[in-house]
LORODO-759881 format. One record per residue (C-alpha): residue number from 1; x, y, z. Coordinates in pm, whole numbers, padded with zeros to 5 digits, always signed. Example, Ala and Ser with C-alpha at 12.3 -4.5 7.8 and 13.67 -1.06 7.14 Angstrom:
BEGIN
+-----+--------+--------+--------+
!   n !     c1 !     c2 !     c3 !
+-----+--------+--------+--------+
!   1 ! +01230 ! -00450 ! +00780 !
!   2 ! +01367 ! -00106 ! +00714 !
+-----+--------+--------+--------+
This chain:
BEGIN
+-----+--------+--------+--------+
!   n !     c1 !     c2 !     c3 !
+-----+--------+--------+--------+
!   1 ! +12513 ! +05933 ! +05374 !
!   2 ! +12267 ! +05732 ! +05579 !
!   3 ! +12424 ! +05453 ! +05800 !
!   4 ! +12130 ! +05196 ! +05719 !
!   5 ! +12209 ! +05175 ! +05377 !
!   6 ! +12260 ! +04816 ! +05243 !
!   7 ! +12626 ! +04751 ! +05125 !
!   8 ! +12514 ! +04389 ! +05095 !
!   9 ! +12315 ! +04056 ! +05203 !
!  10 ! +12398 ! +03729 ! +05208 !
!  11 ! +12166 ! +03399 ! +05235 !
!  12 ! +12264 ! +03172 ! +05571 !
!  13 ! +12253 ! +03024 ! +05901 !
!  14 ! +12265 ! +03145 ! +06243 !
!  15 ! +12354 ! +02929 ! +06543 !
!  16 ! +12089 ! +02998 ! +06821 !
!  17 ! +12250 ! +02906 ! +07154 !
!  18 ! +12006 ! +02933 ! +07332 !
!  19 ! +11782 ! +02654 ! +07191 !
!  20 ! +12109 ! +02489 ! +07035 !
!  21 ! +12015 ! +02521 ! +06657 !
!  22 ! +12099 ! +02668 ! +06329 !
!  23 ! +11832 ! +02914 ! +06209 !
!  24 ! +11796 ! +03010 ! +05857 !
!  25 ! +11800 ! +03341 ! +05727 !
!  26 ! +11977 ! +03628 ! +05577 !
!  27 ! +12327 ! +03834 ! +05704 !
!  28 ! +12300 ! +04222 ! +05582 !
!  29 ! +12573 ! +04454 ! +05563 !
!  30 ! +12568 ! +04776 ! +05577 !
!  31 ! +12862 ! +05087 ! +05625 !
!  32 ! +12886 ! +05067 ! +06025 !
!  33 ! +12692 ! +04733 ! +06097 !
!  34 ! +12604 ! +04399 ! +06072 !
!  35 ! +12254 ! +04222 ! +06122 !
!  36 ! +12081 ! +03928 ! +06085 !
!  37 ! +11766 ! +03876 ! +06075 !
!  38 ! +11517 ! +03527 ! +06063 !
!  39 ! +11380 ! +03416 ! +05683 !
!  40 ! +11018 ! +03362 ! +05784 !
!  41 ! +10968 ! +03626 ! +06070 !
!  42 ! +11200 ! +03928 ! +05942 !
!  43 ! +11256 ! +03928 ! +06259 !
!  44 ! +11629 ! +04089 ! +06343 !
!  45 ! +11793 ! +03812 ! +06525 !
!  46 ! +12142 ! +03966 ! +06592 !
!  47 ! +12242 ! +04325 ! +06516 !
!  48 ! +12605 ! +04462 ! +06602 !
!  49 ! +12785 ! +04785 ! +06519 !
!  50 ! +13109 ! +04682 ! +06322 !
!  51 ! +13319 ! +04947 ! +06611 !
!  52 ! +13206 ! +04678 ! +06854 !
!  53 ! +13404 ! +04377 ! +06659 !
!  54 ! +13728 ! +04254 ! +06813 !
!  55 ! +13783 ! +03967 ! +06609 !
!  56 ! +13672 ! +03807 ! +06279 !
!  57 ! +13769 ! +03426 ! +06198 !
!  58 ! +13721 ! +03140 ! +05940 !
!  59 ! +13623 ! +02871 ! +06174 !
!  60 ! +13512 ! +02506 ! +06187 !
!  61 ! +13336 ! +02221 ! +06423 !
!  62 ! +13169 ! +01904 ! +06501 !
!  63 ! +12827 ! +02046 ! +06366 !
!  64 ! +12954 ! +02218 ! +06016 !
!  65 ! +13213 ! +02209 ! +05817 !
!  66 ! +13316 ! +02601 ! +05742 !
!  67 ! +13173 ! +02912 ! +05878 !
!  68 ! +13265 ! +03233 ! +06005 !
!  69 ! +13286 ! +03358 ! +06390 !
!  70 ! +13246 ! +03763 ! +06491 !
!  71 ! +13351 ! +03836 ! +06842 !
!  72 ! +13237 ! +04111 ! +07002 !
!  73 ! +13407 ! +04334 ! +07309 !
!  74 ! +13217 ! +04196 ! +07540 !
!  75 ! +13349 ! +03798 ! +07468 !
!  76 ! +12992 ! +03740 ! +07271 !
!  77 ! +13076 ! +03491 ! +06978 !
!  78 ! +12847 ! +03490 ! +06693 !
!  79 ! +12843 ! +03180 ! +06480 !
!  80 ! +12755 ! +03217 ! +06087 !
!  81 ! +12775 ! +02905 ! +05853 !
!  82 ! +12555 ! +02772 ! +05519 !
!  83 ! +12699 ! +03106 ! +05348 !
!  84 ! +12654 ! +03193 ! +04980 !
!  85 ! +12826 ! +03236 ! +04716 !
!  86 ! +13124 ! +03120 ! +04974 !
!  87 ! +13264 ! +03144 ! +05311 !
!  88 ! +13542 ! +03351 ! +05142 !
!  89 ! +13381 ! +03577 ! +04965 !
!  90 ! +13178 ! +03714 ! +05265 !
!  91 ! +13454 ! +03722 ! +05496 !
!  92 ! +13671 ! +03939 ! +05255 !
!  93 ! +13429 ! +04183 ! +05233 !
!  94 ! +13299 ! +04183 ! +05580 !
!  95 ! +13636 ! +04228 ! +05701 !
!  96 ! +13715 ! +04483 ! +05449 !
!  97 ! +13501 ! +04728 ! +05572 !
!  98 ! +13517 ! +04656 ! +05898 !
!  99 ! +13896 ! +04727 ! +05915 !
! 100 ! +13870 ! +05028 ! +05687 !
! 101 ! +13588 ! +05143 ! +05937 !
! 102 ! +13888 ! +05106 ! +06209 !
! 103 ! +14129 ! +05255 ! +05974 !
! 104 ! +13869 ! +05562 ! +05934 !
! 105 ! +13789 ! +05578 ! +06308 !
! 106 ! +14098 ! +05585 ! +06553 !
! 107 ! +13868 ! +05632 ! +06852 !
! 108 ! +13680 ! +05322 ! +06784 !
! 109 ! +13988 ! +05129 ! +06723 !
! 110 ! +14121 ! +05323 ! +07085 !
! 111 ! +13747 ! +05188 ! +07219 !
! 112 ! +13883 ! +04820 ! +07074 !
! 113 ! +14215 ! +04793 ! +07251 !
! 114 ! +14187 ! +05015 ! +07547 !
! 115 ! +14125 ! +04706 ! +07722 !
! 116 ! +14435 ! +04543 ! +07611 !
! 117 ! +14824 ! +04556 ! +07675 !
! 118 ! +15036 ! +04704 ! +07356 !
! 119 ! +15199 ! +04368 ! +07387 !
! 120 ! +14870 ! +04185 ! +07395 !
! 121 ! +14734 ! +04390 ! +07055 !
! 122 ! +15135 ! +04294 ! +06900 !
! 123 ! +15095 ! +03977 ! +06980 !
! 124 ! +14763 ! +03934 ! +06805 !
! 125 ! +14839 ! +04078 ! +06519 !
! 126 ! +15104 ! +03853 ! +06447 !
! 127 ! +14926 ! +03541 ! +06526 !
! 128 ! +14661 ! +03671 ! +06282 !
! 129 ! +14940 ! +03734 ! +06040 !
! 130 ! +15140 ! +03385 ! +06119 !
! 131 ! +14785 ! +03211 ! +06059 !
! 132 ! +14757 ! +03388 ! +05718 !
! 133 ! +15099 ! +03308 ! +05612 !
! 134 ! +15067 ! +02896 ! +05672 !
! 135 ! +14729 ! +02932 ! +05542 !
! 136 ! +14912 ! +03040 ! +05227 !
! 137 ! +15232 ! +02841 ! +05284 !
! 138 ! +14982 ! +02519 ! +05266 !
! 139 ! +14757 ! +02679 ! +04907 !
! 140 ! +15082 ! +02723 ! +04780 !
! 141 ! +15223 ! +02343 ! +04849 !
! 142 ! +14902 ! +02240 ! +04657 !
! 143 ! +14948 ! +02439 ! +04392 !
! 144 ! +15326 ! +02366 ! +04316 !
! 145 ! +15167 ! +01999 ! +04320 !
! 146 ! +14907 ! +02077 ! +04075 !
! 147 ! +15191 ! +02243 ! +03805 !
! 148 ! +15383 ! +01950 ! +03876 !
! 149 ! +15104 ! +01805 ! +03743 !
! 150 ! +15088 ! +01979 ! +03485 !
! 151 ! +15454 ! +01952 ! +03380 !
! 152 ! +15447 ! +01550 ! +03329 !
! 153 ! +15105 ! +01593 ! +03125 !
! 154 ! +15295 ! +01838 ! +02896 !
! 155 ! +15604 ! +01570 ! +02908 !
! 156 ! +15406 ! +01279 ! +02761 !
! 157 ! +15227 ! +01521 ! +02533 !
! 158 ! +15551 ! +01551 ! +02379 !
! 159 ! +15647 ! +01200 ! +02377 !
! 160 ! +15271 ! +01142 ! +02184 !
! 161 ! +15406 ! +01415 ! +01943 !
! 162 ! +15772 ! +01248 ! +01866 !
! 163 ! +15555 ! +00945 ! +01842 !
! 164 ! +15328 ! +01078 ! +01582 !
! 165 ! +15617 ! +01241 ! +01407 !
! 166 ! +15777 ! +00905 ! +01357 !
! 167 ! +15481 ! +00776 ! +01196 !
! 168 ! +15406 ! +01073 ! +00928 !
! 169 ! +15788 ! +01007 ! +00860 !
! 170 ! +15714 ! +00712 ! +00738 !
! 171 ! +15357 ! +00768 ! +00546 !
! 172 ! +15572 ! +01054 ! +00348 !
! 173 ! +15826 ! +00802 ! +00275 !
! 174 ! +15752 ! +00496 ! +00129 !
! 175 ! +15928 ! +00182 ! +00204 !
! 176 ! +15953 ! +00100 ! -00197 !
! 177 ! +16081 ! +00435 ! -00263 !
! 178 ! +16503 ! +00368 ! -00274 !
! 179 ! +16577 ! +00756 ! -00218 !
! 180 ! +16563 ! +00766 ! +00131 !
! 181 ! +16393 ! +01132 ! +00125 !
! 182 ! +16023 ! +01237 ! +00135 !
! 183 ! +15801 ! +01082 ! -00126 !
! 184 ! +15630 ! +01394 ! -00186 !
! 185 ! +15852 ! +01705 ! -00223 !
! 186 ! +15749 ! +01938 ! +00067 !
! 187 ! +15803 ! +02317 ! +00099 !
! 188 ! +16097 ! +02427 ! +00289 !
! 189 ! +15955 ! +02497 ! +00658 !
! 190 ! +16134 ! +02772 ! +00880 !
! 191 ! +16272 ! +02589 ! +01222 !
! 192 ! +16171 ! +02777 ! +01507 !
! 193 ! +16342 ! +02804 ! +01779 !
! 194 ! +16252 ! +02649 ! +02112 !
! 195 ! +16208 ! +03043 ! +02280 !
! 196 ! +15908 ! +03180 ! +02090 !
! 197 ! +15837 ! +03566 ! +02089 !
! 198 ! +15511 ! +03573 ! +02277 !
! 199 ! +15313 ! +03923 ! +02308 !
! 200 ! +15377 ! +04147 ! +02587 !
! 201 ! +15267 ! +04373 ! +02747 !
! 202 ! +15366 ! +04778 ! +02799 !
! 203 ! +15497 ! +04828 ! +03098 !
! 204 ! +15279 ! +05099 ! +03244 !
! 205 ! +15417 ! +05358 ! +03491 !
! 206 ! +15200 ! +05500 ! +03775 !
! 207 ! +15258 ! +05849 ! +03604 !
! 208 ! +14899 ! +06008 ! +03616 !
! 209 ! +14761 ! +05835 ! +03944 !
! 210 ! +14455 ! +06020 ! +04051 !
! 211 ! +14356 ! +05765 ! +04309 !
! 212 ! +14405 ! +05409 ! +04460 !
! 213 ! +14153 ! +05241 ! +04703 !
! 214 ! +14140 ! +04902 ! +04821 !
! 215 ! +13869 ! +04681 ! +04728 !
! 216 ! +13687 ! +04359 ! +04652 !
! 217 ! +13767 ! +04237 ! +04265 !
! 218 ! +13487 ! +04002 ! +04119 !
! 219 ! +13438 ! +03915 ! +03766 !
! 220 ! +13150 ! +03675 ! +03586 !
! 221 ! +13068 ! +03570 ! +03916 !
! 222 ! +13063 ! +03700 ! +04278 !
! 223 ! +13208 ! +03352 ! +04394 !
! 224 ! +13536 ! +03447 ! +04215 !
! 225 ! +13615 ! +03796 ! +04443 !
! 226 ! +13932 ! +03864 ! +04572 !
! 227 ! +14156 ! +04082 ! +04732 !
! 228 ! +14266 ! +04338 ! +04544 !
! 229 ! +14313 ! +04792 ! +04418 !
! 230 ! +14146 ! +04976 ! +04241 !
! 231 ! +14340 ! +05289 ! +04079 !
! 232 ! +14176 ! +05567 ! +03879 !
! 233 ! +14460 ! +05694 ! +03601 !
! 234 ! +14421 ! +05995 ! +03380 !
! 235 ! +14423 ! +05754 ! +03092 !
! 236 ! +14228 ! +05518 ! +03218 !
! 237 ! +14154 ! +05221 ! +03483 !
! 238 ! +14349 ! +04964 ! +03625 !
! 239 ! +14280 ! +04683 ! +03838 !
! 240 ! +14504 ! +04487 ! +04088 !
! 241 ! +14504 ! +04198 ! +04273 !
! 242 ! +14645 ! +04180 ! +04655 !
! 243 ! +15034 ! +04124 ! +04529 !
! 244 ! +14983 ! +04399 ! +04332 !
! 245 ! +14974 ! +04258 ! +04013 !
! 246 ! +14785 ! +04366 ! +03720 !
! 247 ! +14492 ! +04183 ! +03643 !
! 248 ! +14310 ! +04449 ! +03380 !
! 249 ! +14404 ! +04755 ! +03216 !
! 250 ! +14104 ! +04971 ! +03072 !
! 251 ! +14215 ! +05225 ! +02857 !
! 252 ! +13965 ! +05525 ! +02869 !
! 253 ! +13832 ! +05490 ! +02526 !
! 254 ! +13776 ! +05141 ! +02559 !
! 255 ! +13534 ! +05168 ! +02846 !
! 256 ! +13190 ! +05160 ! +02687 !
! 257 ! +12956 ! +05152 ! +03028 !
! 258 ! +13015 ! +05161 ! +03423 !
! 259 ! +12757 ! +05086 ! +03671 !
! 260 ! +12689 ! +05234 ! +03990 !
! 261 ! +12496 ! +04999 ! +04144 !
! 262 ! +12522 ! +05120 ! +04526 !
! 263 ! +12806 ! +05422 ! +04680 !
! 264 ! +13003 ! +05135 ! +04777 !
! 265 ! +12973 ! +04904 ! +04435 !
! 266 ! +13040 ! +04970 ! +04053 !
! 267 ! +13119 ! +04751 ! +03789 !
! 268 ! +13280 ! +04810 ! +03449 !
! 269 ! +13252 ! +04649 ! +03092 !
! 270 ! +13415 ! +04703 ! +02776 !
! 271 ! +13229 ! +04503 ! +02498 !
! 272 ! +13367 ! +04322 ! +02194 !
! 273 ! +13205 ! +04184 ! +01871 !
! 274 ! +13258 ! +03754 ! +01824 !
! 275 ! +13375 ! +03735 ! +02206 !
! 276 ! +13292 ! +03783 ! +02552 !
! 277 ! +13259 ! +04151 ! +02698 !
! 278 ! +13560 ! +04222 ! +02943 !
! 279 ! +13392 ! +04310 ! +03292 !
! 280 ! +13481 ! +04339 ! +03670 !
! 281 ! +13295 ! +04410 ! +03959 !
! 282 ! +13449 ! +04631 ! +04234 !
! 283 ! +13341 ! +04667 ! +04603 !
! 284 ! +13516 ! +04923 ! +04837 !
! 285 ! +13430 ! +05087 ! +05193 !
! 286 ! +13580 ! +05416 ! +04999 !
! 287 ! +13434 ! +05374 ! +04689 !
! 288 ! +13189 ! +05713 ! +04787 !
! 289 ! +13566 ! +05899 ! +04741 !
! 290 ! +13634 ! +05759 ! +04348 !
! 291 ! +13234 ! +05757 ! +04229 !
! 292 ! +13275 ! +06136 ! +04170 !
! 293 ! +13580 ! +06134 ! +03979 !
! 294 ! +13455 ! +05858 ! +03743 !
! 295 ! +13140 ! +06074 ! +03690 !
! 296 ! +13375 ! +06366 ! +03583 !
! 297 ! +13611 ! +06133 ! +03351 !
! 298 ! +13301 ! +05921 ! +03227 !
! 299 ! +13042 ! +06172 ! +03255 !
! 300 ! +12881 ! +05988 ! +02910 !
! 301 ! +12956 ! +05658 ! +02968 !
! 302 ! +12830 ! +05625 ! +03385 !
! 303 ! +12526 ! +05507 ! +03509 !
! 304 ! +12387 ! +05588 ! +03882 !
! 305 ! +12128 ! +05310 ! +03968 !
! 306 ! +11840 ! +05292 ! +04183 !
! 307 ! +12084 ! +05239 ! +04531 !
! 308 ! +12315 ! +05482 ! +04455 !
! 309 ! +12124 ! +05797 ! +04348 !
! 310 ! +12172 ! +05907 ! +04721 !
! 311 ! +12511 ! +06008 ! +04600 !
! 312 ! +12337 ! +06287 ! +04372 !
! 313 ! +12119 ! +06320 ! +04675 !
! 314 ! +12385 ! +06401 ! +04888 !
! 315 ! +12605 ! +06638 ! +04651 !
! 316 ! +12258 ! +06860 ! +04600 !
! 317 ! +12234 ! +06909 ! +04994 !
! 318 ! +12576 ! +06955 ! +05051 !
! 319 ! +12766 ! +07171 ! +04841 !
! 320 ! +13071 ! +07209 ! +05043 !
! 321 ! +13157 ! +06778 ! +05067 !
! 322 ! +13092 ! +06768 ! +04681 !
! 323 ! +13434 ! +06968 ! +04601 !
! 324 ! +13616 ! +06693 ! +04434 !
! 325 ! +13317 ! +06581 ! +04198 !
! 326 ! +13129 ! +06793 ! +03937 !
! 327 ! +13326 ! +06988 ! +03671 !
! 328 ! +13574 ! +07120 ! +03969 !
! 329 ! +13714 ! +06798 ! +04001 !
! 330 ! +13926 ! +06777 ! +03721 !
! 331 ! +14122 ! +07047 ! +03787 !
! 332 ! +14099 ! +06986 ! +04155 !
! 333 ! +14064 ! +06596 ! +04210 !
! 334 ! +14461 ! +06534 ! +04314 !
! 335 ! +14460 ! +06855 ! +04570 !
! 336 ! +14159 ! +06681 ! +04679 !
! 337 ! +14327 ! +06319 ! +04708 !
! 338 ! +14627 ! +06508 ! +04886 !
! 339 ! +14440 ! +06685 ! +05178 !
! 340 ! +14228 ! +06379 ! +05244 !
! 341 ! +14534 ! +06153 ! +05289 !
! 342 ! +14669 ! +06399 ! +05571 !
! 343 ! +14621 ! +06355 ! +05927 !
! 344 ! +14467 ! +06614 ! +06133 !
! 345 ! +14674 ! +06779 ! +06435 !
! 346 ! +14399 ! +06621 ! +06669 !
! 347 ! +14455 ! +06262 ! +06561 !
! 348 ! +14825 ! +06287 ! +06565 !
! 349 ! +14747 ! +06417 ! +06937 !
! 350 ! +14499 ! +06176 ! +07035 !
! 351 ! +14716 ! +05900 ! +06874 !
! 352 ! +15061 ! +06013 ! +07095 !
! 353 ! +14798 ! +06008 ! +07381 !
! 354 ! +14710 ! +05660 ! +07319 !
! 355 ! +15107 ! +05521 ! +07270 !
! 356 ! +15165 ! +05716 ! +07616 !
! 357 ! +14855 ! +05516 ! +07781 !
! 358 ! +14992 ! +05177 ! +07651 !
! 359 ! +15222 ! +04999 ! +07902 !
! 360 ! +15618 ! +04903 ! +07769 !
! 361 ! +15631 ! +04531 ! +07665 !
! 362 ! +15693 ! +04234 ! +07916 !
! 363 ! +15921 ! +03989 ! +07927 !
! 364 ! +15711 ! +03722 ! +07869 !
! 365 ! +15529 ! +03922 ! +07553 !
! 366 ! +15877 ! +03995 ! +07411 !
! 367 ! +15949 ! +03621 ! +07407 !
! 368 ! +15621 ! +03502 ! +07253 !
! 369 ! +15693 ! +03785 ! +06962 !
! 370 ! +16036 ! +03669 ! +06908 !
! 371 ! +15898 ! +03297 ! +06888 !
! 372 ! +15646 ! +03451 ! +06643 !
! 373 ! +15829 ! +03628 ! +06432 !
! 374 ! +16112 ! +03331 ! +06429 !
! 375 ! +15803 ! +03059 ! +06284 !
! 376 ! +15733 ! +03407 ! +06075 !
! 377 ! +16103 ! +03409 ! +05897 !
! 378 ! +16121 ! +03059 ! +05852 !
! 379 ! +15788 ! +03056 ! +05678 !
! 380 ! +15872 ! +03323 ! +05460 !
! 381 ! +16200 ! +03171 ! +05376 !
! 382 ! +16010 ! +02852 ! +05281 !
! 383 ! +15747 ! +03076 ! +05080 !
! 384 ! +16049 ! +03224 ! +04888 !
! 385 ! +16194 ! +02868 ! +04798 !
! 386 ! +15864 ! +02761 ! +04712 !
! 387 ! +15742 ! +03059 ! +04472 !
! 388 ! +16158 ! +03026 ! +04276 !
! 389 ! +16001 ! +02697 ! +04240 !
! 390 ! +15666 ! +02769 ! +04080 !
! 391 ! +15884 ! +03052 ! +03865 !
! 392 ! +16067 ! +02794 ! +03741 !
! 393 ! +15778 ! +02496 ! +03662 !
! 394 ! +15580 ! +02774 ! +03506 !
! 395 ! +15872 ! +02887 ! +03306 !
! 396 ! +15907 ! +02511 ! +03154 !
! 397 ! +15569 ! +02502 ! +03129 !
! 398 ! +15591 ! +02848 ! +02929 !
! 399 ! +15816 ! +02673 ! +02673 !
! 400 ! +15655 ! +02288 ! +02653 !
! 401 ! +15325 ! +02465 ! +02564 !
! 402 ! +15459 ! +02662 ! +02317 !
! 403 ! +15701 ! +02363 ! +02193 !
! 404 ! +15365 ! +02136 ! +02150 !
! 405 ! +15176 ! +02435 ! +02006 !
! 406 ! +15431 ! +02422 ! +01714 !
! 407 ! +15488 ! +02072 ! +01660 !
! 408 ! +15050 ! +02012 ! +01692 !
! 409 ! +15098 ! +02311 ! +01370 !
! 410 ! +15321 ! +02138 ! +01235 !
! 411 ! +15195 ! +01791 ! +01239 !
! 412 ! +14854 ! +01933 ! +01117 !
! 413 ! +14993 ! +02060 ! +00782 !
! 414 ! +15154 ! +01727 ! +00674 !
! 415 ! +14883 ! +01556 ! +00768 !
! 416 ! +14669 ! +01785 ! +00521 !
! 417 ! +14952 ! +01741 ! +00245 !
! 418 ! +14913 ! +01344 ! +00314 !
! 419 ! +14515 ! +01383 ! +00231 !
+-----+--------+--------+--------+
């Protein structure tokens, strides 16, 4: 598969050091690079290999308010900023491929780190990973604020409702009528209780799992991607999102169409008559791996588009790499899954090479890990509290909805009887 092919482009700006100025113009990705190149020239302003990456951040400063910095081996900082749809969704796919390009490629990721201590790469990592979790820590303070919101708007809801019950109370009875009882004799109404049986959901095993990649999860609109899996079942599709949780099920008789837009891109819909079509867009850096086992379970229902027909171009030139797709597959696809997931005797070598090439740990690095991991454990602890929290607003929130759904019922047939 050619290396040039476009995964995906992006409108922005480029900071120009040199002359000290942001220059508009357009950031393409593609399976092993990145480039840039200048709206009105076409000239290519910046192009980088994505082996030669050390670092990718979210970043902000004087000049702009959010952008995104790559930094290369060499200590070369590339500024991006004016991004659309949104900072986030370029940097989750950018970094998505780049680390499963690592992932892919333990030489390059050797090339990456040969310059650094194991203590040094340890100590990275968890920064990265101590940044991430009060990143989260501080989305999840605002949104524990925003259902405590939410919880005292459902409370006076329900004092409107005891209010308006009062008053229907006394439009059904009379003050001239001496019997103390409705005016109008209503039909016995079944209480409720306060727990109502809501619809759930079949648990679904993992029996049947062909394959599970990671991957980018968009639906009606790019700017709404995510984190998240994609897994390829026997009996159908499902999709996650990064805590694993399921965010769509598609049985396989209810998927009526998936595109293949590019080898890296696909999208599936399953439309519905008087409502909107369910759909979801998926971006992976192994999507090439799953195309050719959706062409062999939707063979009817899957369409290769203009980009991606040099995956047909590449299974008619080379026989021996299309093994898992074509009618071989089914019988074949999880033998297939299984010997790609195991390490060669060479990388196992290579990799016991590397760990004997990497210094033991200092003093001073063992202390800045433990200091690390200490701000780590409290922030997880805090993270626990916090989500027991949310479990339990939500869970009040579960009931006062479904309390004010009944009594807004309710209220809405004796108002009827009272016209």
């Amino acid at each position: 598969m050619s290396t040039n092919l476009r995964v995906h482009s992006w409108p922005c700006s480029y900071y120009l050091d040199p002359e000290k100025q942001w220059v508009p113009g357009k950031l393409v990705l593609t399976p092993h690079s990145l480039k840039f190149t200048v709206d009105k020239t076409e000239e290519v302003l910046v192009g980088l290999p994505l082996s030669s990456i050390t670092e990718i951040r979210k970043e902000s400063s004087l000049f702009i308010f959010s952008a995104i910095t790559i930094l290369e081996k060499d200590q070369t900082k590339h500024w991006f900023s004016s991004l659309q749809p949104s900072r986030n969704v370029v940097f989750n796919i950018i970094e998505h491929f780049w680390r499963e390009l690592l992932l892919s490629q333990p030489d390059t990721a050797a090339d990456i780190t040969s310059h650094m201590t194991k203590g040094q790469e340890l100590i990275g990592l968890m920064a990265n990973s101590q940044k991430r979790m009060e990143d989260t820590a501080k989305d999840l303070q605002q949104q524990s604020e925003q259902l405590d919101s939410v919880l005292k708007g459902l409370e006076k809801m329900e004092s409107d409702l005891d209010v308006a019950d009062r008053l229907l109370t006394e439009l059904e009875t009379p003050s001239w009528w001496p019997f103390g009882s409705k005016f109008w004799k209503m039909p016995a109404e079944v209480k409720l209780k306060d727990g109502v049986s809501l619809d759930t959901c079949e648990a679904l095993g993992k029996d049947g799992v062909v394959i599970t990649v990671p991957a980018i999860v968009s639906q009606r609109t790019e700017s709404h991607s995510k984190l998240g899996k994609f897994t390829v079942l026997v009996s159908g599709l499902e999709i996650y999102d990064s805590s694993s949780l399921l965010l769509h099920r598609f049985e396989k008789e209810d998927v009526d169409d998936i595109k293949v837009h590019s080898p890296y891109e696909v999208s599936i819909r399953q439309r519905f008559i008087g409502k909107p079509d369910v759909a979801y867009q998926l971006l992976s850096a192994k999507m090439p791996e799953v195309i050719p086992i959706l062409e062999v379970q939707f063979s009817k229902k899957i369409e290769l588009l203009e980009d991606a027909l040099v995956l047909r171009n590449k299974v008619g030139a080379s026989p021996a790499e299309s093994s898992c797709s074509s009618r071989h597959a089914a019988s074949t696809v999880k033998d297939c899954t299984t010997h790609r997931e195991l390490p060669t005797g060479g990388q196992e070598g290579e990799q016991l090479q590397l760990q004997k090439n990497w210094p033991l740990l200092s003093e001073e690095e063992a202390q800045e890990l433990t200091q690390i991991l200490s701000k780590m454990k409290g922030l997880a602890l805090d993270t626990e509290a916090e989500l027991e929290h949310q479990d339990a607003a939500l869970d009040g929130i579960t009931v006062a909805v479904d309390r004010a759904t009944l009594n807004v019922d309710k209220h809405n047939r004796r108002m009827r009887k009272l016209m």
